[in-house]
N, C-alpha and C positions, 0 to 999 in steps of 0.2 A: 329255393331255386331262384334267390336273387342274382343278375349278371356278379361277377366279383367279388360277394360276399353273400355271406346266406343270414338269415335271422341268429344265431350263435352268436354270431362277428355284429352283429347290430346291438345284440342287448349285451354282449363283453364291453360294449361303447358305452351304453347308458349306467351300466354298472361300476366303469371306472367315475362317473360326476360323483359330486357329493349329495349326501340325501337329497340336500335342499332345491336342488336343482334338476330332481328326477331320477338320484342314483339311484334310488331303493322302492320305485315304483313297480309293482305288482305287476307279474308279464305273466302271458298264457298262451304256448304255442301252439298252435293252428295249422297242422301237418297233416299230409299224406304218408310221409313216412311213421311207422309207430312200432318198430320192431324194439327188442329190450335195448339195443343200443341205441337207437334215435332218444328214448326214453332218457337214457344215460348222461346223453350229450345235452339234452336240453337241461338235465338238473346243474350239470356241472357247466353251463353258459349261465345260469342265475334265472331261467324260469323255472315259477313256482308251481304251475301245471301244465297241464299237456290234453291237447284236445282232438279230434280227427276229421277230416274232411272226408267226404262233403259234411257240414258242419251242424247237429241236432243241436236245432237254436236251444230246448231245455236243457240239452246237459251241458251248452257254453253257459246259459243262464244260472245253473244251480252251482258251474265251477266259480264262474264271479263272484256270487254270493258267499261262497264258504273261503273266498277268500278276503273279500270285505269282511268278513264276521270273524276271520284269522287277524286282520290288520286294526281293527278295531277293538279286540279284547286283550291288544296288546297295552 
């Protein structure tokens, strides 16, 4: 629900940089919407999870973590 542009069109941005510069940084979306197609859309914008508002800080917490521990046993 950004004016212009929603989160999709923000991380299609960060994704076109190069690694080193934040292309390939770990994104988790943070939605109201969470039907299979919202779900869809966030896979194919380059985030790697998806999460619901209002937002249960442990399951944002336990989604960071198993993605740190993704990003790191690489």
């Amino acid at each position: 629900g950004m004016p212009e542009e929603d989160g999709y069109d923000l991380l299609r941005q960060v994704r076109r940089l190069p690694s080193e510069l934040g292309g390939a940084t770990p994104a988790i979306a943070v939605t109201g919407f969470f039907r299979h197609e919202d779900r869809a859309a966030s896979r194919s914008a380059g985030y790697q999870a998806m999460t619901r508002k209002p937002v249960d800080l442990d399951e944002l917490l336990s989604t960071i973590a198993a993605l740190a521990e993704q990003r790191c046993a690489r």
